[in-house]
C-alpha positions in Angstrom: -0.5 10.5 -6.7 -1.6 14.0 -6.7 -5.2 15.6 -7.7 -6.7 18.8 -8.0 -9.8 19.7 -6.8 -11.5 21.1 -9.9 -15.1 21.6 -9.1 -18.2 20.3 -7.0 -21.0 19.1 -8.2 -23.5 17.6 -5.3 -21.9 15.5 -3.3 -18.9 14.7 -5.7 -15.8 16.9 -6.2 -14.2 16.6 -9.9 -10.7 16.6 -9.4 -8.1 16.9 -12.2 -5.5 13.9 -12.1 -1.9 14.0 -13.1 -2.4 12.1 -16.3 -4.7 14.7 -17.7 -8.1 13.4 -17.1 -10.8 14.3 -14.8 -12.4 11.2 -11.9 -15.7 12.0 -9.4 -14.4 11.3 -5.8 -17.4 11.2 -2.9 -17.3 14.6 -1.0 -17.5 12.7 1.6 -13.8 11.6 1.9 -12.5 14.9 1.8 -11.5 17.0 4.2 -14.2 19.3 5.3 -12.3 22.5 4.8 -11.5 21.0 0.8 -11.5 23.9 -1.7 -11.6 24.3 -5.2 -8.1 24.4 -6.6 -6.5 22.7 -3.4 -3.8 19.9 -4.5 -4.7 16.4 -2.8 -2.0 13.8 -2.3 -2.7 9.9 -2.1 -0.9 8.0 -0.4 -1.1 3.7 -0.2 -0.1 3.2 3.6 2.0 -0.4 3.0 2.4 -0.7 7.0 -1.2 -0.1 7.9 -1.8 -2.3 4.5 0.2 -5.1 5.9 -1.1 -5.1 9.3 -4.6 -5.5 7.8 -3.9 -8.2 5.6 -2.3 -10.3 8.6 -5.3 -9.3 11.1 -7.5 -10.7 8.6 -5.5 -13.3 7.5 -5.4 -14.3 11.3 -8.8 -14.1 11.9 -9.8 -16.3 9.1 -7.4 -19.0 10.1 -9.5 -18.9 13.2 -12.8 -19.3 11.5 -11.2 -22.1 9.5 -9.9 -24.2 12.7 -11.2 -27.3 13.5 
């Protein structure tokens, strides 16, 4: 999915998203050097998904053990 970076207001940026409407995403999360008009692309990461899910999954088996 790909947003625009529409505005900033405080510590949110407005950006536009492909379906027409607007969201507030946390400054925060941005790259520093984000702008007003830059296109942002995200991305789900299955692999690093996956590998979390199993790490936690493993990890609460071991809590779990008797």
């Amino acid at each position: 999915m790909r947003v625009i970076i529409d505005r900033f207001e405080g510590e949110h940026a407005v950006v536009e998203i492909c379906c027409g409407g607007t969201a507030d995403m946390p400054r925060v999360i941005l790259p520093e050097d984000a702008k007003e008009g830059d296109v942002l692309e995200i991305n789900i990461l299955r692999e690093e998904s996956d590998k979390r899910r199993e790490e936690i999954e493993r990890l609460m088996d071991s809590v779990w053990e008797v």
